[in-house]
DOMARRO-860050 format. One record per residue: residue in one letter; x, y, z of N, C-alpha, C in turn. Coordinates in pm, whole numbers, padded with zeros to 5 digits, always signed. Each point is the difference from the previous one (the first is absolute). Layout:
AXYZXYZXYZ
...
***
This chain:
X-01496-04661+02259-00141-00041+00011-00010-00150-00028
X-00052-00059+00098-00022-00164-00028-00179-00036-00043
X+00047-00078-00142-00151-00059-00084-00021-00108+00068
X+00096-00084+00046-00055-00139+00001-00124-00053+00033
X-00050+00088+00138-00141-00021+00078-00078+00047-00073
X-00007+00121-00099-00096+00038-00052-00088-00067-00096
X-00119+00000+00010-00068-00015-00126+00063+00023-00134
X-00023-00063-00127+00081-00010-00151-00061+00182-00032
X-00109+00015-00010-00037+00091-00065+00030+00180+00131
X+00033-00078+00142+00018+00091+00042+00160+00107-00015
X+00059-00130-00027+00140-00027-00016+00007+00092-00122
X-00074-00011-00106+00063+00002-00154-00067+00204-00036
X-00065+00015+00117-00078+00168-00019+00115+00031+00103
X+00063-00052+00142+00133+00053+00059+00115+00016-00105
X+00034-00121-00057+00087+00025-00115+00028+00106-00084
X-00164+00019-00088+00002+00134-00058+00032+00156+00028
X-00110-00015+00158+00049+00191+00063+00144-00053+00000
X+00119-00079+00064+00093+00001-00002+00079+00053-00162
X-00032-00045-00068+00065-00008-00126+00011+00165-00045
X-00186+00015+00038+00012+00143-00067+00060+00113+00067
X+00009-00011+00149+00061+00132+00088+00143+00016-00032
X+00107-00158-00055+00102+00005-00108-00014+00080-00080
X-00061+00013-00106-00012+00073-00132+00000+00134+00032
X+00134+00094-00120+00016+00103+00018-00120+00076-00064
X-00013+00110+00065-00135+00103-00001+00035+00055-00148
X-00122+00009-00093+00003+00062-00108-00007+00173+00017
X+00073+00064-00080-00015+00119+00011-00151+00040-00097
X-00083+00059+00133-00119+00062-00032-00017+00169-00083
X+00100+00051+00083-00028+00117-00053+00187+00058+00024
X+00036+00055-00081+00123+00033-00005+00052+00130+00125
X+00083-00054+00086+00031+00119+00109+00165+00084-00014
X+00093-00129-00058+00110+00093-00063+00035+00050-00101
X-00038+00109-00089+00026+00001-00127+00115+00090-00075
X+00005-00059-00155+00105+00135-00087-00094+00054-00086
X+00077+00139-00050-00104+00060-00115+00116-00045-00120
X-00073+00059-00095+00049+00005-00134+00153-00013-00012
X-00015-00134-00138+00128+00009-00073-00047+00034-00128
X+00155+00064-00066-00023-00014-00134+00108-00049-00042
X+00008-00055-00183+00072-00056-00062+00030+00031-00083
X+00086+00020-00122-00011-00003-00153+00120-00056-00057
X-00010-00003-00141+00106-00025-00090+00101+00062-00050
X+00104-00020+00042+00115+00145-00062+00097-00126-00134
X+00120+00096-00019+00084-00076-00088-00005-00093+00038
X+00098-00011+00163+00062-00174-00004-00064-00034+00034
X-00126-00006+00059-00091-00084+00104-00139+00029+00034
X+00000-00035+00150-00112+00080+00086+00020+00072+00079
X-00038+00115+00047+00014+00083+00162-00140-00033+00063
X+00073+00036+00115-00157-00060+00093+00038+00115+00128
X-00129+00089+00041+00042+00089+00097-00137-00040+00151
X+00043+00024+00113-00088-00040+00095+00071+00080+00112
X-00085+00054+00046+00021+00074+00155-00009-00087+00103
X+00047+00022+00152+00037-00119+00104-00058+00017+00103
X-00153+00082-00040-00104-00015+00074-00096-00114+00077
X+00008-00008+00102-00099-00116+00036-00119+00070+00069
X-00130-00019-00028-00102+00109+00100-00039-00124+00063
X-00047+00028+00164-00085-00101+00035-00178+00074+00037
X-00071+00013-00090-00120+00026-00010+00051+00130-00083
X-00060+00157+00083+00068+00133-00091+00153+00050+00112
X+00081-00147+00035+00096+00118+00068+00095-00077-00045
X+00075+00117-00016+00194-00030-00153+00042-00088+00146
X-00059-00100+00057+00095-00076+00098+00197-00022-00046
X-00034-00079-00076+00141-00044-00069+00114+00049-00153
X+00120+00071+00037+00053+00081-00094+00107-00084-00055
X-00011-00133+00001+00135-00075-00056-00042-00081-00052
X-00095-00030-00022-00051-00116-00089+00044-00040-00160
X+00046-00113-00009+00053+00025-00156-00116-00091-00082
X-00093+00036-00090-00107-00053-00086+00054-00084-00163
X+00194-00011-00005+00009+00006-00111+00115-00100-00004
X-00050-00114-00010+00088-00143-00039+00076-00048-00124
X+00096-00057-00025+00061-00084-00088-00058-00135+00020
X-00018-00022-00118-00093-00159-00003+00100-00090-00136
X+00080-00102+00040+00057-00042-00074+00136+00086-00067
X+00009-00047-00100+00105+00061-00087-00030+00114-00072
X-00158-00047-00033-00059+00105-00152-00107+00114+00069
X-00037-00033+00153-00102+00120-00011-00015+00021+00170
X-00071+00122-00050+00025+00115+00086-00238+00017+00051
X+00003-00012+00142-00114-00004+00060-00003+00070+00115
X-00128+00107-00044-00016+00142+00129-00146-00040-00023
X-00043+00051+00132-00189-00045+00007-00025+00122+00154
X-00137+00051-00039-00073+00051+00106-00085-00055+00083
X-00069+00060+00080-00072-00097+00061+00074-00088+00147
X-00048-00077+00005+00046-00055+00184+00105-00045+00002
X+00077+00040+00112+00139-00042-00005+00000-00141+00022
X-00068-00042+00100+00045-00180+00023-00064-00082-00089
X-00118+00061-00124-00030-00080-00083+00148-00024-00130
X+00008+00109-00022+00124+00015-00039+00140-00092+00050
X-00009+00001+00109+00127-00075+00068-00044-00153-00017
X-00133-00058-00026-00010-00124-00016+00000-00020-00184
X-00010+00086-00094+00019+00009-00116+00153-00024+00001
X+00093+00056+00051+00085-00034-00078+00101-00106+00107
X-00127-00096+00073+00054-00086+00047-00018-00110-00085
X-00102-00027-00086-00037-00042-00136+00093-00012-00092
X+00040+00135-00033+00068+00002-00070+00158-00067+00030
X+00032-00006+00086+00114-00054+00058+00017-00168-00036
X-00098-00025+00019-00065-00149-00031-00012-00035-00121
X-00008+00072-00068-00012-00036-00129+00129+00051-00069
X+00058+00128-00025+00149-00012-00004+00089-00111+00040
X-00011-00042+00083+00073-00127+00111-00021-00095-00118
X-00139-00003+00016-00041-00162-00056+00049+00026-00142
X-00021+00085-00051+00096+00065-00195+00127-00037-00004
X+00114+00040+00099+00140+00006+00031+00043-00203+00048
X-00108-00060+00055+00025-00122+00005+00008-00091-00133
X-00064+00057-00140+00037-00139-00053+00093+00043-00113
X+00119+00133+00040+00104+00015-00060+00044-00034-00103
X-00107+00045-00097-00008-00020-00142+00069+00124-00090
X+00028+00085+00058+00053+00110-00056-00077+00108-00073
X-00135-00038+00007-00109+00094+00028-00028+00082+00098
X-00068+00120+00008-00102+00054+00128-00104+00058-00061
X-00089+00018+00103-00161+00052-00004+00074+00169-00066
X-00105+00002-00069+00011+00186-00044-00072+00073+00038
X+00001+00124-00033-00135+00100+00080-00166-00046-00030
X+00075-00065-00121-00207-00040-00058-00047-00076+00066
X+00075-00126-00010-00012-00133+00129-00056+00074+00094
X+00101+00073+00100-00012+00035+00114-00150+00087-00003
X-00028+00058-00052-00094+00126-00014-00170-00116-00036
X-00017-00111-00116-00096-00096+00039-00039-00063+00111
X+00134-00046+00092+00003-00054+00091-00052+00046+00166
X+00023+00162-00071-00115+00059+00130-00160+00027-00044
X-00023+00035-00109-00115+00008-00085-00103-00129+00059
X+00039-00143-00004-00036-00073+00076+00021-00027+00142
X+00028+00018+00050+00012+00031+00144-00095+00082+00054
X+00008+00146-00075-00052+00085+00087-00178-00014-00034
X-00040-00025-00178-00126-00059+00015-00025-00137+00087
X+00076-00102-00015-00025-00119+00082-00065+00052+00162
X+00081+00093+00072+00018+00038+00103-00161+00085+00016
X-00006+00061-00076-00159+00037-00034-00099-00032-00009
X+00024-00146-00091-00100-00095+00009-00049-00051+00115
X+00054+00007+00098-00018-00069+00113-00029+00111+00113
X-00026+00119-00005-00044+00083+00048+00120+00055+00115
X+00098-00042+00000+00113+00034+00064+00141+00061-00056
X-00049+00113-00101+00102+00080-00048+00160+00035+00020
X+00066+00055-00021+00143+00050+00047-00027+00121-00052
X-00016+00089+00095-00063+00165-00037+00143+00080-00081
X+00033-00040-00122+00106+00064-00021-00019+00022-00177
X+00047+00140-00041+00024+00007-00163+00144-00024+00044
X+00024-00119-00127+00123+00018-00041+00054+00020-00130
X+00154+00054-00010+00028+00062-00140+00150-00100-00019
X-00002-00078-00112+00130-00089-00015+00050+00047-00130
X+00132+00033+00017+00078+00061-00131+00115-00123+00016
X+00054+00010-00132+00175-00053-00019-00024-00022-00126
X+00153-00073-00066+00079+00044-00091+00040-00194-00026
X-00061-00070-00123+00075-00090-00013+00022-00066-00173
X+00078-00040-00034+00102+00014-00120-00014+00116-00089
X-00017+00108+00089+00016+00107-00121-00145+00067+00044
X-00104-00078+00044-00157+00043-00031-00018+00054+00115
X-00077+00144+00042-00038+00091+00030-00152-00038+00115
X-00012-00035+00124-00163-00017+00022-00013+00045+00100
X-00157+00056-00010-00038+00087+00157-00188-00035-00004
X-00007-00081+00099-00171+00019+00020+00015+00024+00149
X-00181+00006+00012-00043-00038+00145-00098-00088+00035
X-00033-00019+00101-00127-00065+00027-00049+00058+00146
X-00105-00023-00022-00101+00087+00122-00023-00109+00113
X-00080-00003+00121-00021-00072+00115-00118-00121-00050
X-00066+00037-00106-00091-00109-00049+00037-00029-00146
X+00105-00007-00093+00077-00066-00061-00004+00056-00150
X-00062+00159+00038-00008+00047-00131+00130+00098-00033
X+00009-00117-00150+00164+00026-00022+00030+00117-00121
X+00096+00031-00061+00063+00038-00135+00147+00022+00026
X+00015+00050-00143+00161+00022-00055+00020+00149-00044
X+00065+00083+00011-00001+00151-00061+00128+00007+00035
X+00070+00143-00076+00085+00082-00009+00051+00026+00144
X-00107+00058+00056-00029+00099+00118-00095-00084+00100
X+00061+00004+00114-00161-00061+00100+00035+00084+00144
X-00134-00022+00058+00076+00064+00128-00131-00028+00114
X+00012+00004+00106-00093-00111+00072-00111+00155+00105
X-00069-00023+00078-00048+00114+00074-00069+00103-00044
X+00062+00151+00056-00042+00125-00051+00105+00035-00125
X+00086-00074+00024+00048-00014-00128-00027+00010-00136
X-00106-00141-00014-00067-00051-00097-00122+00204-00072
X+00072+00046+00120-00104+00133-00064+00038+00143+00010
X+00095-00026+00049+00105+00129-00013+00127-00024+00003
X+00063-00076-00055+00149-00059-00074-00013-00031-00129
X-00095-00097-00048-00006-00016-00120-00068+00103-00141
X-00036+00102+00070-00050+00067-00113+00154+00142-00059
X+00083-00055+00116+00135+00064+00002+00039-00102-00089
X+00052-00106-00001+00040-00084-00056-00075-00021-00147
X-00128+00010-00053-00050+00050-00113+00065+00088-00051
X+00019+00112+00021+00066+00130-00055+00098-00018-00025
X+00099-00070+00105+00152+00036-00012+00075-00118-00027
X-00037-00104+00022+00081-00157-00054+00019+00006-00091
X+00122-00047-00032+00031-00096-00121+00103-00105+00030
X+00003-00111-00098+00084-00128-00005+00167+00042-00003
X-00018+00099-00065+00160-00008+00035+00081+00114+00102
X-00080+00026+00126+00084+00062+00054+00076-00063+00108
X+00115+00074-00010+00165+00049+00032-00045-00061+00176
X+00075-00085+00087-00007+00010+00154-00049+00040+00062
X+00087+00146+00015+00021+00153+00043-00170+00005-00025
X-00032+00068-00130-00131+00064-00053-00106-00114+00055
X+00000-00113+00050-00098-00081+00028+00003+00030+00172
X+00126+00010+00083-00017+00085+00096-00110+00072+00015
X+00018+00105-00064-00025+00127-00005-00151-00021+00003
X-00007-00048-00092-00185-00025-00010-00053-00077+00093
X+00072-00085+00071-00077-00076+00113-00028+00069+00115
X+00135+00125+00029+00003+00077+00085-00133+00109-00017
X-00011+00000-00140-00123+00139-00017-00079-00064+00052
X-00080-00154-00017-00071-00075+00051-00067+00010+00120
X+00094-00065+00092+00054-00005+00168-00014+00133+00074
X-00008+00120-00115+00027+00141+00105-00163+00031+00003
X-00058-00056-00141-00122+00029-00001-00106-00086+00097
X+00037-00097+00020-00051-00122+00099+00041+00034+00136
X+00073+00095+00071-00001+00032+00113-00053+00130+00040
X-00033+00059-00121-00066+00110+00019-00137-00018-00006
X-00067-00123-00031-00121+00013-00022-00030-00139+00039
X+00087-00080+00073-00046-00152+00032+00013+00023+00173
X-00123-00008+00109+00068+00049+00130+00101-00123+00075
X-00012-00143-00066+00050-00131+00034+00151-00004-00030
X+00038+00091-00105+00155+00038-00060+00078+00047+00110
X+00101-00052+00026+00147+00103+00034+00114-00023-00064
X+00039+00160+00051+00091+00015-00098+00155-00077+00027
X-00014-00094-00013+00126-00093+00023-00049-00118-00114
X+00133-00034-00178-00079-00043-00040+00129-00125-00055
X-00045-00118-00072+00115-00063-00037-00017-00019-00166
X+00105-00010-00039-00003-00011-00201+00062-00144-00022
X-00063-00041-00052+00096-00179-00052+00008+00015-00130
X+00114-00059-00080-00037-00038-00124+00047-00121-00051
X-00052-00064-00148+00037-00086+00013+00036-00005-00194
X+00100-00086-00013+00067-00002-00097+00048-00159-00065
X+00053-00011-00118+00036-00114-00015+00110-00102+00072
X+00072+00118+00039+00145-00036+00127-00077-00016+00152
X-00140+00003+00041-00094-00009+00097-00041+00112+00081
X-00005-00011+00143-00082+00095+00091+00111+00091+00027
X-00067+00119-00005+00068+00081+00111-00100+00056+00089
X-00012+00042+00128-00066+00030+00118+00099+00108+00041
X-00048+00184-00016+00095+00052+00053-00059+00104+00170
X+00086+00026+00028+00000+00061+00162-00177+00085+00014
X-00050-00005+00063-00118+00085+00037+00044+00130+00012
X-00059+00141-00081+00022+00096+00042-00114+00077+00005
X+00004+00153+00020-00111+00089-00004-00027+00064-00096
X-00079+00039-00085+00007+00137-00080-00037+00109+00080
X+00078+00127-00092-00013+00131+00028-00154+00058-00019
X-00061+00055+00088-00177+00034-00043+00009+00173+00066
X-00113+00047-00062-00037+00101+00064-00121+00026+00027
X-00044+00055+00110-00103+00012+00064-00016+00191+00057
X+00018+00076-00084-00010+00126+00005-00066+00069-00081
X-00108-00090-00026-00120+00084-00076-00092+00045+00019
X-00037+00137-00047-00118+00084+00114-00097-00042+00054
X-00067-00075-00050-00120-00095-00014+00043-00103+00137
X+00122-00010+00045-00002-00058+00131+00032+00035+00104
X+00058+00166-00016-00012+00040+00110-00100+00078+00061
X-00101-00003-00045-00135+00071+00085-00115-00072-00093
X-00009-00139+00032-00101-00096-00084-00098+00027-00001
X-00078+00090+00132-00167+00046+00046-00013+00142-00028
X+00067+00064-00097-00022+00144-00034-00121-00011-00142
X-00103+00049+00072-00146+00014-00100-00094-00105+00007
X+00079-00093+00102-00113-00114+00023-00054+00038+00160
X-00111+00073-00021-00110+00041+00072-00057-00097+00165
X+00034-00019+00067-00086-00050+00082+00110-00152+00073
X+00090+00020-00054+00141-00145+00032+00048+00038+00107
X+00100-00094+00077+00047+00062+00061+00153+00077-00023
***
């Protein structure tokens, strides 16, 4: 497009539509999403469990999705909510790791760092009426110290034992009330994430059953293989759902 002939002020409103049809589109309303993670505290560390669900509106479009990152050395970051908001979160984060690892002081950012550092972001991002539709949950492990918060899509944060993002937040954690404690065994922290996860696909319709477990420790991340749990679905109550309900089809 040539200004030269134009008028200054005609020139400088061409300029602008130009500038802005550049600018990438804010996400308005979220179209790819994950459901629920959860997290907690065992002996060595954190576990962090997330299914590899992607829905696009109510349909399980996508079954490989992984929601559950290594961030640095010390911590471990799974979040619900939109996948490409997500994918520009931990393009952030990349940036700022980077920029940490450049002045090779023999320091790094820890989970707390890391875990403030979205706290502002994701309110900043709020402030301005252009959100990143995502809960996220940041765990890890650094000199010894134990940390797990989250923060929500408008920047409301904390720290607990136990967190867990979604339908989660309401049928995982009252499991995790009952049955947590600080010092359990790997294995037994398994186990309980799995009770979790079986209960979240039975009663979350956004869940499938394809799920991944990370944990994270003072020796760092581990990220292990996606698998399924065993479920059953042979209860009377589902095989003749409209028996006594009058008038259904």
């Amino acid at each position: 497009m040539s200004f030269s002939k134009m008028p200054l002020v005609e020139a400088n409103q061409a300029l602008d539509a130009s500038s802005l049809s550049l600018d990438s589109e804010r996400t308005l309303y979220p179209y790819v999403t994950g459901t629920s993670v959860v997290a907690f505290k065992y002996r060595d560390g954190i576990l962090m469990a997330a299914d590899m669900g992607g829905s696009y509106g109510s349909t399980l479009r996508y079954k490989t999705v992984e929601r559950i990152k290594p961030i640095g050395k010390h911590s471990l970051l799974g979040a619900s909510g939109e996948i490409s908001d997500f994918q520009e979160i931990l393009r952030y984060l990349d940036e700022l790791i980077l920029y940490d690892n450049m002045w090779d002081d023999g320091n790094s950012l820890g989970p707390k760092e890391v875990h403030n550092y979205l706290t502002r972001v994701m309110y900043n991002r709020r402030n301005k009426f252009n959100p990143l539709w995502n809960s996220l949950v940041l765990g890890g492990v650094k000199n010894g110290q134990k940390y797990l918060g989250m923060v929500s899509m408008i920047g409301v944060n904390f720290e607990d034992n136990h967190v867990a993002t979604g339908f989660g937040n309401h049928l995982a954690r009252p499991i995790l009330r009952d049955e947590w404690n600080e010092d359990l065994s790997f294995e037994d922290g398994v186990k309980l994430l799995e009770k979790c996860m079986r209960v979240l696909l039975y009663r979350d319709r956004s869940a499938v059953n394809k799920l991944q477990i990370a944990k994270i420790t003072e020796e760092g991340a581990t990220l292990f293989p996606p698998y399924s749990l065993k479920t059953f679905w042979g209860f009377e109550a589902y095989k003749n759902p409209t028996v006594g309900a009058e008038g259904s089809w």
